[in-house]
VMD Tcl script that builds the backbone (N, CA, C; Angstrom):
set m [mol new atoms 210]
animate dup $m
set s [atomselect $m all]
$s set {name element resname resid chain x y z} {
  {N N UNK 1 A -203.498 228.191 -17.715}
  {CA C UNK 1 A -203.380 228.632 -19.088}
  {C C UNK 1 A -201.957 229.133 -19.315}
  {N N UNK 2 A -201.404 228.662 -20.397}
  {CA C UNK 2 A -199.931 229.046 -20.963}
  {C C UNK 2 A -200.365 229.930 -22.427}
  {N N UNK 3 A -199.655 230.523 -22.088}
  {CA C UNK 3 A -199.509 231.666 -23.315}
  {C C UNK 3 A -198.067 231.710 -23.804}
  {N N UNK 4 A -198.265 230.881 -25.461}
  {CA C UNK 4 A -196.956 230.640 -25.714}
  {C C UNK 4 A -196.962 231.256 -27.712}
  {N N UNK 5 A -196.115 232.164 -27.358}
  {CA C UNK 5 A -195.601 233.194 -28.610}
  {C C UNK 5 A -194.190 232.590 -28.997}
  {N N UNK 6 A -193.660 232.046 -28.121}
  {CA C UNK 6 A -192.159 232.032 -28.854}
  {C C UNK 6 A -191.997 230.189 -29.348}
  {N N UNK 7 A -191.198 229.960 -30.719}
  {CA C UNK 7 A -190.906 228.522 -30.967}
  {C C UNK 7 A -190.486 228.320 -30.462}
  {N N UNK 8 A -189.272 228.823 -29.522}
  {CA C UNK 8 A -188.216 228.230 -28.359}
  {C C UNK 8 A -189.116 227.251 -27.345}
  {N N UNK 9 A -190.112 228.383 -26.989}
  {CA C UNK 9 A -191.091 228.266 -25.846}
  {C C UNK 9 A -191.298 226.964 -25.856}
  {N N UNK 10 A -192.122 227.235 -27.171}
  {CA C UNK 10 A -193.070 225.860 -27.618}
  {C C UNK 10 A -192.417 224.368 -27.431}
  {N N UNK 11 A -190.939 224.418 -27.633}
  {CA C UNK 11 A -190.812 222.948 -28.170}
  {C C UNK 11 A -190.266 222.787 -26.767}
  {N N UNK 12 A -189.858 223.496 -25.694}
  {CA C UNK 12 A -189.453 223.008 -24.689}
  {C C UNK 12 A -190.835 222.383 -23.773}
  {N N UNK 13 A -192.065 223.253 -23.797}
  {CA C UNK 13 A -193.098 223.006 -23.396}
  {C C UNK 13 A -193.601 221.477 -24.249}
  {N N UNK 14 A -193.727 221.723 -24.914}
  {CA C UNK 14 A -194.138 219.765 -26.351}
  {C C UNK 14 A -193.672 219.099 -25.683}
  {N N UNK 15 A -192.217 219.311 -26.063}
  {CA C UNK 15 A -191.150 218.040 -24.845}
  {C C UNK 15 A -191.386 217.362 -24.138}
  {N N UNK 16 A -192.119 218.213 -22.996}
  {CA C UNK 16 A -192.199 218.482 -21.672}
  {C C UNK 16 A -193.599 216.753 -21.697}
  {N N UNK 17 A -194.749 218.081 -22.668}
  {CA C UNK 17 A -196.158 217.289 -22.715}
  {C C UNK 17 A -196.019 215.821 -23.722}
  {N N UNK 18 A -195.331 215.780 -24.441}
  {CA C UNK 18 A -195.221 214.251 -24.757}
  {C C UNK 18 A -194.718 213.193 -24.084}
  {N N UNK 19 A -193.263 213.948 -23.189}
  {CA C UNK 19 A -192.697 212.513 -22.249}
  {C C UNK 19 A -193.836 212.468 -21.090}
  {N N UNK 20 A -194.758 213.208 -20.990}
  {CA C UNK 20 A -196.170 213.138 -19.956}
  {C C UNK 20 A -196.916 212.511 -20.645}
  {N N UNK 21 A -197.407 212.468 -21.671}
  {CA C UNK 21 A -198.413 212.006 -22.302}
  {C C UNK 21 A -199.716 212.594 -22.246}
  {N N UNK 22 A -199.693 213.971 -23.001}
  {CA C UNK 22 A -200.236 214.716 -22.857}
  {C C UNK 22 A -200.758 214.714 -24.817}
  {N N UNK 23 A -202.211 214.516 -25.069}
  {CA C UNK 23 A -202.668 214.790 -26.218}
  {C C UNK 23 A -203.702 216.199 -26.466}
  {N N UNK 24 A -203.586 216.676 -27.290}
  {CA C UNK 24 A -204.576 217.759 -27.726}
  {C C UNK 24 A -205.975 216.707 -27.861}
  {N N UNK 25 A -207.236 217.443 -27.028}
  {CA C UNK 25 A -208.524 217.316 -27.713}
  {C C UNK 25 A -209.509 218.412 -27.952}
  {N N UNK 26 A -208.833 219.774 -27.529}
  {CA C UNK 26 A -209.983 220.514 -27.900}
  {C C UNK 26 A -209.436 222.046 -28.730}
  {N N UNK 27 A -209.999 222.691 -29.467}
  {CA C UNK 27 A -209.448 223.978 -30.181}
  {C C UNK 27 A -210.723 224.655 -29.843}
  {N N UNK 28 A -210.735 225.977 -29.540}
  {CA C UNK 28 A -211.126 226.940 -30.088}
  {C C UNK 28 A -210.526 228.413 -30.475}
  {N N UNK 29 A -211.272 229.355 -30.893}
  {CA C UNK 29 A -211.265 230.621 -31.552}
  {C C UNK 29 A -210.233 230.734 -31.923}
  {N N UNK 30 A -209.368 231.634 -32.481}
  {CA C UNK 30 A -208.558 231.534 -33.293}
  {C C UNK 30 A -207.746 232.698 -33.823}
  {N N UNK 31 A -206.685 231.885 -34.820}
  {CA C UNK 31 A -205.365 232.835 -34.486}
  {C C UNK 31 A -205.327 234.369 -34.290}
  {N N UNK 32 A -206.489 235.135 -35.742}
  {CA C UNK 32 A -206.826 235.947 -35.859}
  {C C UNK 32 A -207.781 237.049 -34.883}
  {N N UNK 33 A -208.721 235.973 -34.223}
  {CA C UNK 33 A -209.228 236.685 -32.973}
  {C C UNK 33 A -208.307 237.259 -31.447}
  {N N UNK 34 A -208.875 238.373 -30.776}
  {CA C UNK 34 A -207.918 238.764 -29.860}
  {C C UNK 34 A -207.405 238.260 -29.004}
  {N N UNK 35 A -208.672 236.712 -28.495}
  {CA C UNK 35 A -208.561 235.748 -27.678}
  {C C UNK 35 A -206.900 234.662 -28.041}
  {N N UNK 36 A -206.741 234.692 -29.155}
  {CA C UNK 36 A -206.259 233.778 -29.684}
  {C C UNK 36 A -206.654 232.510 -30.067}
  {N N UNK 37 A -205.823 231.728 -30.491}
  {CA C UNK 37 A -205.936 230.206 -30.614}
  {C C UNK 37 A -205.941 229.343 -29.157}
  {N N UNK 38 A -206.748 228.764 -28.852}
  {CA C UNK 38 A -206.867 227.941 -27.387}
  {C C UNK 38 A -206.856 226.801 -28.057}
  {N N UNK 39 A -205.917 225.874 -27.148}
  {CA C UNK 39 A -205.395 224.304 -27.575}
  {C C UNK 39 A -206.062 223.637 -26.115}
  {N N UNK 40 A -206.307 222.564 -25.781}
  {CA C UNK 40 A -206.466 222.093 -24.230}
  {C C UNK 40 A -206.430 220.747 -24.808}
  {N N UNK 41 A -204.977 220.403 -23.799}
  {CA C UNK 41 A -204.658 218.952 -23.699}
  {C C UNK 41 A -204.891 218.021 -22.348}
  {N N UNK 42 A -204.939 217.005 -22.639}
  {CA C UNK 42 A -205.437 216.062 -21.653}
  {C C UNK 42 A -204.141 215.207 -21.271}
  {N N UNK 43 A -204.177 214.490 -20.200}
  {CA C UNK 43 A -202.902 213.644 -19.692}
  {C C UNK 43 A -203.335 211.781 -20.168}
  {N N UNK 44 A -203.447 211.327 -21.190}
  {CA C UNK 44 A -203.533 210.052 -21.327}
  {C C UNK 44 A -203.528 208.814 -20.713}
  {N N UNK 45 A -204.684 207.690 -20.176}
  {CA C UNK 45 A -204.259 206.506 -19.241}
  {C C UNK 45 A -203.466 207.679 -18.111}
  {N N UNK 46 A -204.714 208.616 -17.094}
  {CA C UNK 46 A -204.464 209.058 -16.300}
  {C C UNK 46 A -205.880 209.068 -15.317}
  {N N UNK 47 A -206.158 208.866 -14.073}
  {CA C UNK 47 A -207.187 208.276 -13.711}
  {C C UNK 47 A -207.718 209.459 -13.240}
  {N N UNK 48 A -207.346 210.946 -13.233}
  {CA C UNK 48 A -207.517 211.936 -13.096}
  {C C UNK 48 A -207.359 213.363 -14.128}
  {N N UNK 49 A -208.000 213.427 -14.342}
  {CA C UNK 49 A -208.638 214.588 -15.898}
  {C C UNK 49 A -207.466 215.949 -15.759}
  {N N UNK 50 A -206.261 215.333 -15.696}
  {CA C UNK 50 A -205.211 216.506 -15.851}
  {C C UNK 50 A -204.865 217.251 -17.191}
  {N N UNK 51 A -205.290 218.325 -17.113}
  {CA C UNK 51 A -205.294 219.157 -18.750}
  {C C UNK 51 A -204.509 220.484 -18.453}
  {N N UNK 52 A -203.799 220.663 -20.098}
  {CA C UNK 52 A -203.411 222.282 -19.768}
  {C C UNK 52 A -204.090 223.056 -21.155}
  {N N UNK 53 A -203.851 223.860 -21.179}
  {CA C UNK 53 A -204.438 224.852 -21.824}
  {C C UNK 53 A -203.143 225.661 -22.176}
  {N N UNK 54 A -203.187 225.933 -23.354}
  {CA C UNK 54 A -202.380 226.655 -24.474}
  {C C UNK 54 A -202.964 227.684 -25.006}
  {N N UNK 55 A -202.713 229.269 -25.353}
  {CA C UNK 55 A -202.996 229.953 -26.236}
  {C C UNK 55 A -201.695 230.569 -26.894}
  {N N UNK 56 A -202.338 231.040 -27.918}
  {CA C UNK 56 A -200.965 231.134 -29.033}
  {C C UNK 56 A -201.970 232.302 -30.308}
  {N N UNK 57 A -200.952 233.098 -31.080}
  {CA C UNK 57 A -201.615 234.053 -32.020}
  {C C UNK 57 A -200.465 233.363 -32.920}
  {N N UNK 58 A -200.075 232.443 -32.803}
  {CA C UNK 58 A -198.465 232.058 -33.742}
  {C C UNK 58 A -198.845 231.184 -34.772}
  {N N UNK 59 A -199.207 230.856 -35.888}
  {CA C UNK 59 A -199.309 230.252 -37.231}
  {C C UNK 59 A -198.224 229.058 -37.134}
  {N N UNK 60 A -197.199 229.207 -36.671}
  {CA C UNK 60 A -196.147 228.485 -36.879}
  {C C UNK 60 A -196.033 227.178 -35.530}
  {N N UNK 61 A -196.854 227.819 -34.273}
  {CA C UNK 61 A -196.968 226.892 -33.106}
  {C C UNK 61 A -198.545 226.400 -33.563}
  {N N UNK 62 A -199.388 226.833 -33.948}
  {CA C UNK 62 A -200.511 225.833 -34.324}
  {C C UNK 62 A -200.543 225.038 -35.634}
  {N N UNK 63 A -199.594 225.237 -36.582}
  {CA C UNK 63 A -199.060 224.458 -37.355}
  {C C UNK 63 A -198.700 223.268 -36.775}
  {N N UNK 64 A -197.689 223.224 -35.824}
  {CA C UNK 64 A -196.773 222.360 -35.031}
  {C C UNK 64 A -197.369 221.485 -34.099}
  {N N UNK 65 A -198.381 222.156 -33.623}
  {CA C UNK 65 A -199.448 221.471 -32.969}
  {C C UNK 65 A -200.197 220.213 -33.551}
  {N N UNK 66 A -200.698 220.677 -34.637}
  {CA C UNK 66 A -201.261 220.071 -36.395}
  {C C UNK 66 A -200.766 218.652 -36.452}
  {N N UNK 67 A -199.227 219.108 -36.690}
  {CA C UNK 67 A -198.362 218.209 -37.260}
  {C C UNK 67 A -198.009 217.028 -36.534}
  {N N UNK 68 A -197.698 217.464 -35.041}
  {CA C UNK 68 A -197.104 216.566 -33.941}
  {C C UNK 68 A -197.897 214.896 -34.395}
  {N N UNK 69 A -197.175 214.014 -33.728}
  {CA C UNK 69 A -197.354 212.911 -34.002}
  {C C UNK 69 A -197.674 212.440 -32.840}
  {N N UNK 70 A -198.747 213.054 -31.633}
  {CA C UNK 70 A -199.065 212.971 -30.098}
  {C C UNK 70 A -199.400 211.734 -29.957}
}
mol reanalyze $m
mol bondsrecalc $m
mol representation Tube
mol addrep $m
């Protein structure tokens, strides 16, 4: 699990998970809860179920998340 508050953070980490091929498939709870926002991505045409896990309280990184073109 990554715990990511800062945009810096974020886009170096994205970077990172797109030249991997890494897509979002799952969300829960959320920004407002204490848990935060949980993202969990998967590794694409990978023959082994490699995922990471994201949390974030940031509006502006689950926006970005939203938006990405994965």
């Amino acid at each position: 699990m990554k715990i990511v508050e800062d945009m810096e953070k974020w886009d170096i980490l994205k970077a990172a998970m797109l030249e991997k091929g890494y897509v979002p498939y799952s969300w829960q709870y959320s920004l407002n809860q204490e848990e935060g926002l949980h993202i969990w991505f998967y590794k694409r045409n990978s023959d082994l179920l490699k995922r990471v896990e994201i949390v974030t309280h940031k509006q502006a990184i689950a926006d970005d998340i939203k938006k990405c073109d994965w």
